[in-house]
VOFI-584698 format. One record per residue (C-alpha): residue number from 1; x, y, z. Coordinates in pm, whole numbers. Each point is the difference from the previous one (the first is absolute). Layout:
<nodes>
@volum=NUM&xx=X&yy=Y&zz=Z
...
</nodes>
This chain:
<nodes>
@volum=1&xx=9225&yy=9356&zz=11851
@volum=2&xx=-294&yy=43&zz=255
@volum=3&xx=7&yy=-247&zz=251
@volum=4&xx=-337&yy=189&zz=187
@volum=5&xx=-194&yy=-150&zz=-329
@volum=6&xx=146&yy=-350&zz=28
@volum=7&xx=-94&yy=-22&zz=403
@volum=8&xx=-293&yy=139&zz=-62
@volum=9&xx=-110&yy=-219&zz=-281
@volum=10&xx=122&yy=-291&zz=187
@volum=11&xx=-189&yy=57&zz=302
@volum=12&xx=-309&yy=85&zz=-237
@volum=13&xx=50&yy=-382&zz=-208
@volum=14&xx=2&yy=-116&zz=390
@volum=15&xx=-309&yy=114&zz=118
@volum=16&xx=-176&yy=-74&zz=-288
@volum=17&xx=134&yy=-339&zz=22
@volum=18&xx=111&yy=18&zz=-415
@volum=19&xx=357&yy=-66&zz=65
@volum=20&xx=215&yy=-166&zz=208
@volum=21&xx=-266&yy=-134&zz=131
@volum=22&xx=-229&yy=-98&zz=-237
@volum=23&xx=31&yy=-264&zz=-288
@volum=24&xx=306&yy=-140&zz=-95
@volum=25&xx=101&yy=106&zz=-400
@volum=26&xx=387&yy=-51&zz=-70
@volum=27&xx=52&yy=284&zz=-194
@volum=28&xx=-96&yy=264&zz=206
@volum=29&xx=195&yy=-225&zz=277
@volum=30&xx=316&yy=20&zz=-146
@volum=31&xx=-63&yy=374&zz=-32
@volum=32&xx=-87&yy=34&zz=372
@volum=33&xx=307&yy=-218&zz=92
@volum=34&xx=241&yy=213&zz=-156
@volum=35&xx=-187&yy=343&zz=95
@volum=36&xx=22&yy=-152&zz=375
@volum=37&xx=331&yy=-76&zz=-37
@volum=38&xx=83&yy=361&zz=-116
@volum=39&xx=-156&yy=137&zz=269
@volum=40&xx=202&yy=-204&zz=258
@volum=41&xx=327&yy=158&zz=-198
@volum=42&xx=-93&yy=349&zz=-32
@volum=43&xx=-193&yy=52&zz=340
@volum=44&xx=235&yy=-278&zz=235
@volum=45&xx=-351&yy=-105&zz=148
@volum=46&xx=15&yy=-356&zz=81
@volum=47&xx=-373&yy=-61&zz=-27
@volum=48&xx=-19&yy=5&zz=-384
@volum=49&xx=295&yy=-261&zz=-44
@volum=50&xx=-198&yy=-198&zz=216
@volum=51&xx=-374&yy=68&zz=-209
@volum=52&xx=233&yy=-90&zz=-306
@volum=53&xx=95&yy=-358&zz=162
@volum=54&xx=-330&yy=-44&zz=144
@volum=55&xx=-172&yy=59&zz=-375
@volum=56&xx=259&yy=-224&zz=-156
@volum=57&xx=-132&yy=-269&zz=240
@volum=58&xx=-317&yy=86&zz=-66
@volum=59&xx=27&yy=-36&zz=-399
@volum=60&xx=196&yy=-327&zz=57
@volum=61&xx=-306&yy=-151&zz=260
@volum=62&xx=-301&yy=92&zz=-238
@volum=63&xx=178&yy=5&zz=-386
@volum=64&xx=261&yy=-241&zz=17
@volum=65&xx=-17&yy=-307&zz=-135
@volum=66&xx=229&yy=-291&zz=-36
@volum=67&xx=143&yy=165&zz=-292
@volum=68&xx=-25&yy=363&zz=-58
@volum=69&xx=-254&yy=263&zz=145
@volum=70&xx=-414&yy=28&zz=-115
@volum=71&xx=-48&yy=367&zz=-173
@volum=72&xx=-226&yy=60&zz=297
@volum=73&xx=-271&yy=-62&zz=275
@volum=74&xx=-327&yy=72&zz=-155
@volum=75&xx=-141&yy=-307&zz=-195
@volum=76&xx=26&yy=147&zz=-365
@volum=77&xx=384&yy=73&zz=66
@volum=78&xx=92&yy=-383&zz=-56
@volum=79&xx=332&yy=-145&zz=-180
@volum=80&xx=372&yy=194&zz=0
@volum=81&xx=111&yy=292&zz=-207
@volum=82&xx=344&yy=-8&zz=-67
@volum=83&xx=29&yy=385&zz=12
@volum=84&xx=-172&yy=0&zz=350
@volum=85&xx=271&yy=-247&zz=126
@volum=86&xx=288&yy=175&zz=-146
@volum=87&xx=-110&yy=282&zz=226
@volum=88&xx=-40&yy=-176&zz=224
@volum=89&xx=411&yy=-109&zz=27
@volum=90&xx=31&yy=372&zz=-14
@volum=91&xx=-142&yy=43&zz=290
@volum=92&xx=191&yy=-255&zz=163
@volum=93&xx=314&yy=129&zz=-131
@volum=94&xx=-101&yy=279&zz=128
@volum=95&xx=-60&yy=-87&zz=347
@volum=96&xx=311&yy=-217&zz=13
@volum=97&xx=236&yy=335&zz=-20
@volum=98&xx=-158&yy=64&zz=401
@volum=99&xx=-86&yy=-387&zz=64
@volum=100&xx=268&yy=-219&zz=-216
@volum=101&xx=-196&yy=-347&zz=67
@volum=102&xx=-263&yy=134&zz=-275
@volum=103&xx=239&yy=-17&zz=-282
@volum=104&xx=18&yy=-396&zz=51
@volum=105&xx=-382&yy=-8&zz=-18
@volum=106&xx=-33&yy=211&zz=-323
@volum=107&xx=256&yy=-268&zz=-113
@volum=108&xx=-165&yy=-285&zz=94
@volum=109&xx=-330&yy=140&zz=-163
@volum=110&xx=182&yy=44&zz=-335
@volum=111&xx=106&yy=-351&zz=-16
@volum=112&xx=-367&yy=-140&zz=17
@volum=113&xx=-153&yy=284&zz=-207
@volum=114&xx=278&yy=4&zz=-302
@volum=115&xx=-34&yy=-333&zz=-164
@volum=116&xx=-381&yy=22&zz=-44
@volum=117&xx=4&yy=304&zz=-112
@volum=118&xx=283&yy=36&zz=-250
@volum=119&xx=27&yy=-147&zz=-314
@volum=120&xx=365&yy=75&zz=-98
@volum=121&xx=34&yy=160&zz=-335
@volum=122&xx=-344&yy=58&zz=-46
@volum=123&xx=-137&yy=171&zz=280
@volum=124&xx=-193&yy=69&zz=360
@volum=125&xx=-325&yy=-140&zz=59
@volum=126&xx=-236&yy=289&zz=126
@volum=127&xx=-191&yy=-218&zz=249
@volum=128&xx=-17&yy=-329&zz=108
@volum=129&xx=-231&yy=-228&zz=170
@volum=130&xx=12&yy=-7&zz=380
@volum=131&xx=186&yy=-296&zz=28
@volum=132&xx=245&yy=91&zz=-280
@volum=133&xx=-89&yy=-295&zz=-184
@volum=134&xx=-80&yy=203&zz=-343
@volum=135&xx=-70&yy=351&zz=-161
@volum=136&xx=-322&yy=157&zz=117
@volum=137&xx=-253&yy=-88&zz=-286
@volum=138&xx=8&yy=264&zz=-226
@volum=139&xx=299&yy=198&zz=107
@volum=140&xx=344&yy=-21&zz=-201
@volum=141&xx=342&yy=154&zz=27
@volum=142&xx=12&yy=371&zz=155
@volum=143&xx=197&yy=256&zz=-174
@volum=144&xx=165&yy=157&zz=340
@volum=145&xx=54&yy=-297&zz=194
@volum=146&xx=304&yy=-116&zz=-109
@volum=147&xx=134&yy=315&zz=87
@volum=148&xx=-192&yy=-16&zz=396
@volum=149&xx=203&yy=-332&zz=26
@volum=150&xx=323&yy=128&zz=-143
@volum=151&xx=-29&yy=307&zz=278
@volum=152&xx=-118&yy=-177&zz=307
@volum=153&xx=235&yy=-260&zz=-64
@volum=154&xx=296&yy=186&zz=-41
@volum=155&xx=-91&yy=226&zz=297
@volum=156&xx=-36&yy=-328&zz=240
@volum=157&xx=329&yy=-124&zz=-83
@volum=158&xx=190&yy=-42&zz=-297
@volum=159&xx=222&yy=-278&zz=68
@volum=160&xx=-288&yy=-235&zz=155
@volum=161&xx=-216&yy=64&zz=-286
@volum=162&xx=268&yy=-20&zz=-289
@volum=163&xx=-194&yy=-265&zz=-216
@volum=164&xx=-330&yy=161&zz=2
@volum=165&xx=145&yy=400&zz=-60
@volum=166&xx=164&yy=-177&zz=-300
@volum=167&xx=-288&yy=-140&zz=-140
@volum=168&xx=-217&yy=348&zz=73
@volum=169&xx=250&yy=190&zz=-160
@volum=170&xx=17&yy=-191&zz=-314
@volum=171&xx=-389&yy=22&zz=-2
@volum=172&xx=32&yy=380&zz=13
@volum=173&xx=293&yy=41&zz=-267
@volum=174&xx=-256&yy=-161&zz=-197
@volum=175&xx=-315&yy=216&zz=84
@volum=176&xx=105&yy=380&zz=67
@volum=177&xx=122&yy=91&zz=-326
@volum=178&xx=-411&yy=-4&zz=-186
@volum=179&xx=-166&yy=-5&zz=365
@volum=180&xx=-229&yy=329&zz=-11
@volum=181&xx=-196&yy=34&zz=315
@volum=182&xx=-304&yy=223&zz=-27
@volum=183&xx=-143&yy=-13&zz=333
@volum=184&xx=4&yy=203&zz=261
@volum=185&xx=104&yy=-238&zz=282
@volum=186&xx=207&yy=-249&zz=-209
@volum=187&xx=222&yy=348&zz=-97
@volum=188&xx=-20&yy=101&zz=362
@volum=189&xx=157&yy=-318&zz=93
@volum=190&xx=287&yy=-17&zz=-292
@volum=191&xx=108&yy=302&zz=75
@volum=192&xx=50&yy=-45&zz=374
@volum=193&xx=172&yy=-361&zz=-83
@volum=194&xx=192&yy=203&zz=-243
@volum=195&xx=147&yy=243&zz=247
@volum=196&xx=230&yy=-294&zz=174
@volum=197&xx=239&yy=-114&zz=-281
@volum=198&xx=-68&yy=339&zz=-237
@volum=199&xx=328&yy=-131&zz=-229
@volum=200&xx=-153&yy=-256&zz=-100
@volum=201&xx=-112&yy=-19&zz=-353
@volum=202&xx=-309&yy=-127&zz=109
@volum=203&xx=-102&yy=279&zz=215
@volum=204&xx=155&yy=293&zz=-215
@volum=205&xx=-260&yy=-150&zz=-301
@volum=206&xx=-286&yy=-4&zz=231
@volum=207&xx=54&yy=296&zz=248
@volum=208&xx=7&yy=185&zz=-363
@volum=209&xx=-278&yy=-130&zz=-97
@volum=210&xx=-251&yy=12&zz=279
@volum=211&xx=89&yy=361&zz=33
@volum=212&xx=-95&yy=34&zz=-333
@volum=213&xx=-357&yy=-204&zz=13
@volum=214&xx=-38&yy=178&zz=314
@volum=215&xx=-32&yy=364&zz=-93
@volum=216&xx=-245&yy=-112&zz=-288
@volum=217&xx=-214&yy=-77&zz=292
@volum=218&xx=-20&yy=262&zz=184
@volum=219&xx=-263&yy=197&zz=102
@volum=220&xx=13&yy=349&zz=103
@volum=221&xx=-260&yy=-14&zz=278
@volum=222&xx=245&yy=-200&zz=170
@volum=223&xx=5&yy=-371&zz=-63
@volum=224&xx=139&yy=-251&zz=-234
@volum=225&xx=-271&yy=-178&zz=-182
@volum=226&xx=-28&yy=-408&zz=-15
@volum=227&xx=152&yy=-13&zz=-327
@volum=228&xx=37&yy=217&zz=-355
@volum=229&xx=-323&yy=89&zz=-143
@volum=230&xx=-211&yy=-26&zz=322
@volum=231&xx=23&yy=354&zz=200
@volum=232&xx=-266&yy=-70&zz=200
@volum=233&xx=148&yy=-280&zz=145
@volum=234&xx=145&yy=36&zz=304
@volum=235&xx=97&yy=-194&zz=320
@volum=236&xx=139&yy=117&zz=323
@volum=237&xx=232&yy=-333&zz=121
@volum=238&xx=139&yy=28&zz=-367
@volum=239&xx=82&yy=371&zz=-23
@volum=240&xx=175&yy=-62&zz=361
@volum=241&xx=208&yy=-318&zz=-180
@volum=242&xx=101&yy=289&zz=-275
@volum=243&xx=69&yy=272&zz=254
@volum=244&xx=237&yy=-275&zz=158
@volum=245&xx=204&yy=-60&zz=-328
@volum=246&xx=25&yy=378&zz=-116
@volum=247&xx=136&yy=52&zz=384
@volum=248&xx=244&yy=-298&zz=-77
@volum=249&xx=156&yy=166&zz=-313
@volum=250&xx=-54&yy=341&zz=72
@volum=251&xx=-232&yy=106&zz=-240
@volum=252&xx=-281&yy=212&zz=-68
@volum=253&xx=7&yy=130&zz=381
@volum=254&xx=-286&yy=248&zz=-79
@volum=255&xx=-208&yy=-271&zz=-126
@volum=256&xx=26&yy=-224&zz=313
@volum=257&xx=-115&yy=330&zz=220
@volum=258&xx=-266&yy=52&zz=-226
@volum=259&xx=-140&yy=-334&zz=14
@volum=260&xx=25&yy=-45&zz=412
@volum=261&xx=-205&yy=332&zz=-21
@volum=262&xx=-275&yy=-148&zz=-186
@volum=263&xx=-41&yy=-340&zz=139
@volum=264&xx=19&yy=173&zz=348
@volum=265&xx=-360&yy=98&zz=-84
@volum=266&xx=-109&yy=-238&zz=-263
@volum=267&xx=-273&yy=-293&zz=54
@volum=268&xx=-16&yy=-230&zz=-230
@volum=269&xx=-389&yy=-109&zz=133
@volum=270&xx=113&yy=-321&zz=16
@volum=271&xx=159&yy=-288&zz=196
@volum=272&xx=344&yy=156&zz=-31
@volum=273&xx=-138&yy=295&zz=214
@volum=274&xx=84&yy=-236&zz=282
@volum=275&xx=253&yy=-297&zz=-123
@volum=276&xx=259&yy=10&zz=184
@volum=277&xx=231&yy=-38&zz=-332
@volum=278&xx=-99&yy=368&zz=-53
@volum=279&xx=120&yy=145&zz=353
@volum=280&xx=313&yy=-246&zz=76
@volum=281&xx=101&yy=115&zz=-408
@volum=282&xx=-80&yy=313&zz=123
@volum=283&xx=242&yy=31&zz=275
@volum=284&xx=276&yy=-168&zz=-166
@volum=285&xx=12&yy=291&zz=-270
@volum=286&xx=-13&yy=281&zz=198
@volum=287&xx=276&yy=-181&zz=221
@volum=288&xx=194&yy=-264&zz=-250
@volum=289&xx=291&yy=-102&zz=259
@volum=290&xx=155&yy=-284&zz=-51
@volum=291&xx=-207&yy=10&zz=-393
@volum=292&xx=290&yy=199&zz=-72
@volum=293&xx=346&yy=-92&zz=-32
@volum=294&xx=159&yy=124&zz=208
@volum=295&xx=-180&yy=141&zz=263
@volum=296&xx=175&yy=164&zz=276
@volum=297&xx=-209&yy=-5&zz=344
@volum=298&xx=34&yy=235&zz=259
@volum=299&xx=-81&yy=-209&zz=238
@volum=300&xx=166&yy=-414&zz=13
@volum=301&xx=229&yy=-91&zz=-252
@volum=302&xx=13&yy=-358&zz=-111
@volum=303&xx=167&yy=-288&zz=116
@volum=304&xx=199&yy=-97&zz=-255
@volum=305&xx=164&yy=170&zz=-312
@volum=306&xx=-170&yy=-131&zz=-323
</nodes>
């Protein structure tokens, strides 16, 4: 852990106005609450609780809608992810172990997302409309969302949220046995969600797995490419999502070095060079905090035992 890089990196997103002051993208929100929110538990300073709460506000006053939260500011960026969302109450969760009023919100945001969204038995719609009024034209179920719910859910609070853990973890009995994920961020992502209940059948299958796709895609120069069969594919915020689930189950170490190494220097040419997705992902996987269960600060401990 180098907290130099993150402060430095921070204060270089700053000036260059990419992040947390630029344009509002939920994703790389939820990221930056929890990183803030880390921060605030591993340093005690008081200023990044209160950059977490202010950004939460912020998110809220230009993405929320009546029901649910936009994918993001910019005009293309229209309509709800569920993934994004489910992050989202991550986050929230998060911040509620410092600032307990959050946990409420993340609830209240589940009960107007979850009925839109879900179909029980079959599955999770992958986006919706703005409004929540009907799938996104041309988008259908999404393989790992069922599994986002079933997490953020069940990390928010499991008693409030009995009904809709139930009908997530049916969906996911009925998925992760012939789920194969084969790219990089989606395997990333399982394998960090993986690392909270690891019993589970459902993560045991998968953790295996992912591992498995995983080192077919590595490349020795020091990335993991998009997906099997493409080694020149390569993307920085993705590698970082990866680098976050190896750190989760404690694998490949040598790997995760190797590829902060090379995307310490890489430029991609393009608009990732300065997205802010790319530097907030960035920070969070060379300092995971609360990403990991069970994350021991130096600094504040939480307010409440989970």
């Amino acid at each position: 852990m180098d907290l130099n890089y993150i402060f430095t990196k921070l204060a270089w997103m700053r000036a260059q106005q990419i992040w947390p002051n630029g344009l509002r993208y939920l994703w790389t929100d939820a990221f930056g609450v929890v990183l803030l929110t880390s921060l605030y538990a591993e340093t005690g300073e008081r200023h990044f609780l209160d950059e977490a709460e202010w950004l939460v506000d912020e998110v809220e006053r230009v993405l929320g809608r009546p029901r649910g939260i936009r994918i993001g500011e910019a005009p293309d960026r229209d309509g709800q992810y569920f993934h994004y969302l489910a992050m989202w109450l991550f986050a929230l969760a998060t911040l509620s172990r410092h600032l307990p009023e959050y946990r409420q919100r993340g609830i209240s945001l589940v009960h107007q997302i979850h009925d839109p969204f879900v179909q029980p038995g079959r599955g999770v719609f992958w986006k919706m409309t703005e409004d929540l009024s009907l799938p996104y034209p041309g988008y259908g179920f999404g393989a790992l969302d069922a599994f986002d719910g079933y997490l953020a859910y069940r990390l928010l609070d499991e008693r409030a949220l009995a009904r809709e853990i139930s009908t997530m973890s049916q969906l996911i009995e009925q998925m992760a046995p012939t789920l194969s994920i084969s790219q990089d961020l989606g395997l990333g992502m399982m394998l960090w969600m993986s690392h909270f209940f690891p019993e589970e059948h459902w993560a045991r299958i998968q953790r295996a797995r992912c591992l498995d796709m995983l080192d077919r895609m590595w490349v020795e120069k020091g990335y993991f490419c998009r997906e099997p069969g493409y080694p020149q594919v390569k993307f920085a915020f993705t590698n970082y999502g990866v680098s976050i689930g190896l750190q989760a189950v404690n694998a490949m170490p040598e790997r995760v070095q190797k590829l902060h190494d090379f995307f310490e220097h890489y430029h991609s040419g393009d608009n990732y060079d300065y997205d802010a997705i790319t530097h907030v992902m960035a920070c969070s996987a060379h300092f995971p905090g609360y990403l990991i269960n069970g994350f021991q600060p130096r600094g504040v401990t939480s307010s409440h035992s989970d």
